[in-house]
C-alpha positions as CSV (number, residue, x, y, z in Angstrom):
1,X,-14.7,-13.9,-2.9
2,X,-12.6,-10.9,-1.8
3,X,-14.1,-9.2,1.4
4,X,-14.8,-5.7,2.0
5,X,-14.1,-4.2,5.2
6,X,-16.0,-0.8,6.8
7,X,-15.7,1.9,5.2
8,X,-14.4,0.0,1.8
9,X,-15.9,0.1,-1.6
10,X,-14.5,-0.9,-5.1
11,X,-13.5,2.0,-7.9
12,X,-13.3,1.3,-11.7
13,X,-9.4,2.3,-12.9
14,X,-9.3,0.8,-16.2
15,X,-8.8,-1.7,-18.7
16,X,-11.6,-3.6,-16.6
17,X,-9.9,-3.8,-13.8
18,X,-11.2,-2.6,-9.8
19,X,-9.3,-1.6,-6.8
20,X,-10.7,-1.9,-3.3
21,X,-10.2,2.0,-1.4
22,X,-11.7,3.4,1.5
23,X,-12.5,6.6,3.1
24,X,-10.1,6.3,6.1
25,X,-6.9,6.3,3.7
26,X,-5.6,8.7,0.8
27,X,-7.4,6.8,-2.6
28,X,-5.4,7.4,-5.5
29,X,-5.6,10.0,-8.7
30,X,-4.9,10.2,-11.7
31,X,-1.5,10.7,-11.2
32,X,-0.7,7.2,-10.6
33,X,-2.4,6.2,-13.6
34,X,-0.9,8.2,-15.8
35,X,2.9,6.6,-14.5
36,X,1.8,3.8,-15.1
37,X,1.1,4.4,-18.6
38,X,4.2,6.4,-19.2
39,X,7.0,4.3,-17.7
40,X,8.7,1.5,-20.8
41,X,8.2,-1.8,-19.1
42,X,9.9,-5.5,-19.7
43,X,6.7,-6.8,-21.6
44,X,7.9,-11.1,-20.7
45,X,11.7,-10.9,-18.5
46,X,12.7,-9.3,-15.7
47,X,10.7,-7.7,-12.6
48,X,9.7,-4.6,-11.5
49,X,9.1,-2.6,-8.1
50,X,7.1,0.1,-7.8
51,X,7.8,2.2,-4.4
52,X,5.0,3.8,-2.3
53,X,2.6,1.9,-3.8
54,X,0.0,3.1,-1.7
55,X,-3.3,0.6,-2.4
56,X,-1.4,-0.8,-5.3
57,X,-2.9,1.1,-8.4
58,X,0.4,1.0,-10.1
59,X,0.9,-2.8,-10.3
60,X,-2.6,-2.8,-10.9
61,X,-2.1,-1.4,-14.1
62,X,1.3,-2.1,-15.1
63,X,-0.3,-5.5,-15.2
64,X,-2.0,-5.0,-18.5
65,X,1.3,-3.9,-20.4
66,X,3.4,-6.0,-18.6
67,X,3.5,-10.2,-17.8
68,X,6.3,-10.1,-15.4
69,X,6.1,-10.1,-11.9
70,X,5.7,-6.9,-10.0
71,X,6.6,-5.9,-6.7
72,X,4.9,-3.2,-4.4
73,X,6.5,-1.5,-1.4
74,X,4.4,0.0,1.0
75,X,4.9,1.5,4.9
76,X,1.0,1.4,5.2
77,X,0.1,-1.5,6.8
78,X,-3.9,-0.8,5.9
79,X,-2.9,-0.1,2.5
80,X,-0.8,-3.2,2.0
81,X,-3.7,-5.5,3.3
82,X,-6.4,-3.7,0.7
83,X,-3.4,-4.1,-2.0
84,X,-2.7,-8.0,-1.2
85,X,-7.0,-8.0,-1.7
86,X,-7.3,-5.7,-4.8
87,X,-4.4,-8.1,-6.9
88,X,-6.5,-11.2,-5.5
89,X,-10.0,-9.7,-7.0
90,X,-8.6,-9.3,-10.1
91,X,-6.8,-12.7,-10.1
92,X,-3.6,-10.7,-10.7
93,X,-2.3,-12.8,-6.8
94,X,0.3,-14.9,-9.3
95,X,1.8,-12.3,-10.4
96,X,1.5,-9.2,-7.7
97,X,3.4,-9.3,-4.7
98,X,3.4,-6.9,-1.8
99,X,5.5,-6.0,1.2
100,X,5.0,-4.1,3.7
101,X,8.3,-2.1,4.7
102,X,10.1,1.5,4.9
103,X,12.3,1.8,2.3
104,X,14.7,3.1,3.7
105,X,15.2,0.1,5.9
106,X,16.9,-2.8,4.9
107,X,14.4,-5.6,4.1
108,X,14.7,-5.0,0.6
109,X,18.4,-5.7,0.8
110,X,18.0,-9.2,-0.6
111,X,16.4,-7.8,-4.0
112,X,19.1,-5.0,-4.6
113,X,19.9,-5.1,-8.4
114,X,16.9,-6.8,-9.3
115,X,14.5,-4.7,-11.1
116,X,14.4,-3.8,-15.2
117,X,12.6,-0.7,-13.9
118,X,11.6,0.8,-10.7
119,X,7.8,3.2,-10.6
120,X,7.3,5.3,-7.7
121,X,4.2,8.1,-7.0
122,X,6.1,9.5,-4.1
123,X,4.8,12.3,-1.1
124,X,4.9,15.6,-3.5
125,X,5.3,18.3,-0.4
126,X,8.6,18.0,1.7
127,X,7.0,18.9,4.8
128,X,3.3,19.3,6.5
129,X,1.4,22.5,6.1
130,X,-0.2,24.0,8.8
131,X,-3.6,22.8,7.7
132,X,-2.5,19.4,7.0
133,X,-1.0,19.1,10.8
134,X,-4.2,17.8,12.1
135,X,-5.5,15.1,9.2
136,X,-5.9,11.7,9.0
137,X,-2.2,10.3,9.8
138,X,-3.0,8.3,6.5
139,X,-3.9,11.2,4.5
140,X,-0.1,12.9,5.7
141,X,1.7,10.1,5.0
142,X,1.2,9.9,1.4
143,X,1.0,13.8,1.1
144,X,4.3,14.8,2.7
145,X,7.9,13.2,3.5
146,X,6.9,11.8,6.3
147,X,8.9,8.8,6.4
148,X,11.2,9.3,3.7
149,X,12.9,12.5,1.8
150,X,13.3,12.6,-2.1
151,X,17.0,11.6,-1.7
152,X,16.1,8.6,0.3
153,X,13.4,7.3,-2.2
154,X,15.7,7.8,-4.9
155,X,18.5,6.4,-2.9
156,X,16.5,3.6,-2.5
157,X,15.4,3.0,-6.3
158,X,19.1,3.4,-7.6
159,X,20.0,0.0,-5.1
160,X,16.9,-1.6,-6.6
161,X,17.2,-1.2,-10.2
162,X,19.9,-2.9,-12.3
163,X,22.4,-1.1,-14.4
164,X,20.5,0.0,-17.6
165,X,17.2,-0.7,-15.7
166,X,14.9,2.6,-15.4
167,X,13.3,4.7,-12.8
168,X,10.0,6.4,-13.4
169,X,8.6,8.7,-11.4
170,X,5.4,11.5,-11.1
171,X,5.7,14.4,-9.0
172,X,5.1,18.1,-8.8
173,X,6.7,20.1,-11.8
174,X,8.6,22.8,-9.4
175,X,10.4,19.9,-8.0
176,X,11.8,19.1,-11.4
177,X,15.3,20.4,-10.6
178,X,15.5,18.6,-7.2
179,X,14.3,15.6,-9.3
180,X,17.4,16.0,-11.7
181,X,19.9,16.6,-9.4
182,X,19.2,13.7,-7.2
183,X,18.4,11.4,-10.2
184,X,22.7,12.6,-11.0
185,X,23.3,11.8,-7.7
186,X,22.4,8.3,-6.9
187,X,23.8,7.5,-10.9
188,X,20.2,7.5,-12.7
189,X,20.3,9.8,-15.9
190,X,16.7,11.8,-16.7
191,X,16.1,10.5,-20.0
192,X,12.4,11.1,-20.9
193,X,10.1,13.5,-18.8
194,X,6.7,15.1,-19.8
195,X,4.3,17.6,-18.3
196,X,0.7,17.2,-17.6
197,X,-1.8,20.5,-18.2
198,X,-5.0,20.2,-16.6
199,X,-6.2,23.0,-18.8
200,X,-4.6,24.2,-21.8
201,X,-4.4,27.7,-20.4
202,X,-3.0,26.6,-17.1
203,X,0.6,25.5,-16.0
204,X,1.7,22.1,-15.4
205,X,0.5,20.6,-12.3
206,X,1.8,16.9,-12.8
207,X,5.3,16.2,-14.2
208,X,6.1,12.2,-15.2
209,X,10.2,11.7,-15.6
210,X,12.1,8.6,-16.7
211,X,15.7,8.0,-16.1
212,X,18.3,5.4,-16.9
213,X,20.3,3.8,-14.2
214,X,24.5,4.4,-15.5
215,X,22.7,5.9,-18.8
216,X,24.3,8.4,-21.1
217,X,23.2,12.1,-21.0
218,X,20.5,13.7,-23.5
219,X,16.9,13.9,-22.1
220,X,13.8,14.1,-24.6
221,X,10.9,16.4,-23.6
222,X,7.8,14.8,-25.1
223,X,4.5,16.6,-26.3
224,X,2.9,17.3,-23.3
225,X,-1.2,16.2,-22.2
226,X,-4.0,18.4,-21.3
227,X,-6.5,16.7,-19.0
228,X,-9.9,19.1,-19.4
229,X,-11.0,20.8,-22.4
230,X,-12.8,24.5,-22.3
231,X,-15.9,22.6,-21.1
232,X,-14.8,20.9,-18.3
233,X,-14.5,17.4,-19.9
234,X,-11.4,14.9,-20.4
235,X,-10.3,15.5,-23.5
236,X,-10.1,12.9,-26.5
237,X,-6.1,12.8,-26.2
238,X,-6.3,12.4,-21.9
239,X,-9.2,9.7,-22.4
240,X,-6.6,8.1,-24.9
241,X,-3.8,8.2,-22.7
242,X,-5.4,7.1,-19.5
243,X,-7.1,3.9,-21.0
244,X,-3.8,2.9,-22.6
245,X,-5.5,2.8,-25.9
């Protein structure tokens, strides 16, 4: 029996599967999901790591497409802890792992070159808004680059993946030529990206982006995903998307 501590309750995802959040730390949204769904995965070989894995919705997930093990990486202590107890509800233990550990520091040393592909639903805003000076310290950390830029994240993925492997990431559309250049950088070419509406009259607000550690050049735009229709509800193709159907 998994506990629940103060504060706690369990949320529905998907695909019959719960994860344990609480008010005290940042729960996650739809954005994770939706990496989760849009990343290609090893299906039986290889390993993945998803960075910033927060409460661990992303291995959460990826565990319904995917029968290899799966790494999370998380500086969160609290997080980690409600992660570890999320994979064991769902009897997902075997194959879900979590550490707890900057990742910019060098405890992942010993798995450098390991993973077929690397997820990561990192901070969106580079530094703390006025407004946001005085939250929850959980709340900033997984808002803004608290402990850890862009460049170090991606930095950090391009060690981690293996030559060929992939890097997926979500983030903030206006970020998408940062994204590019660092990708270059640190050797991961963008092949596959594609932009999330969340009305059909609005501009992107959520941008998903695939790359190819050592890969050769050409990047595919694909069709992008409205979340809400005029009335305010998911529509059929979000509702599609989300569940993985």
């Amino acid at each position: 029996m998994t506990t629940l501590f103060e504060g706690e309750r369990f949320d529905f995802i998907s695909s019959g599967l719960h994860i344990i959040q609480s008010q005290h730390v940042f729960s996650f949204t739809i954005d994770a999901v939706l990496l989760a769904r849009f990343a290609y995965v090893p299906i039986t070989k290889g390993s993945i790591i998803d960075l910033c894995s927060g409460n661990g919705v992303i291995p959460l997930v990826l565990s319904t497409r995917s029968e290899v093990s799966i790494t999370g990486v998380e500086i969160q202590s609290k997080l980690v802890d409600m992660a570890r107890r999320s994979a064991q509800y769902n009897q997902l233990h075997t194959q879900l792992s979590f550490i707890e550990t900057d990742v910019r520091e060098k405890k992942l040393v010993n798995k450098t070159g390991e993973a077929d592909l690397v997820t990561c639903n990192p901070p969106y805003f580079a530094t703390a808004m006025d407004k946001d000076k005085n939250t929850n310290p959980s709340f900033t950390a997984a808002r803004h680059e608290k402990y850890g830029t862009l460049d170090d994240i991606i930095q950090a993925a391009s060690k981690l993946v293996k030559q060929k492997g992939k890097l997926a990431m979500v983030h903030r559309p206006e970020r998408l030529p940062e994204l590019i250049e660092t990708f270059r950088k640190y050797r991961i070419e963008p092949k596959r990206m594609k932009c999330i509406f969340p009305k059909a009259d609005k501009d992107a607000n959520i941008l998903l982006i695939e790359g190819i550690k050592e890969g050769k050049p050409g990047m595919t735009c694909l069709p992008p995903l409205t979340v809400y229709s005029e009335n305010g509800t998911y529509t059929e193709e979000f509702k599609t998307y989300y569940e993985g159907t």
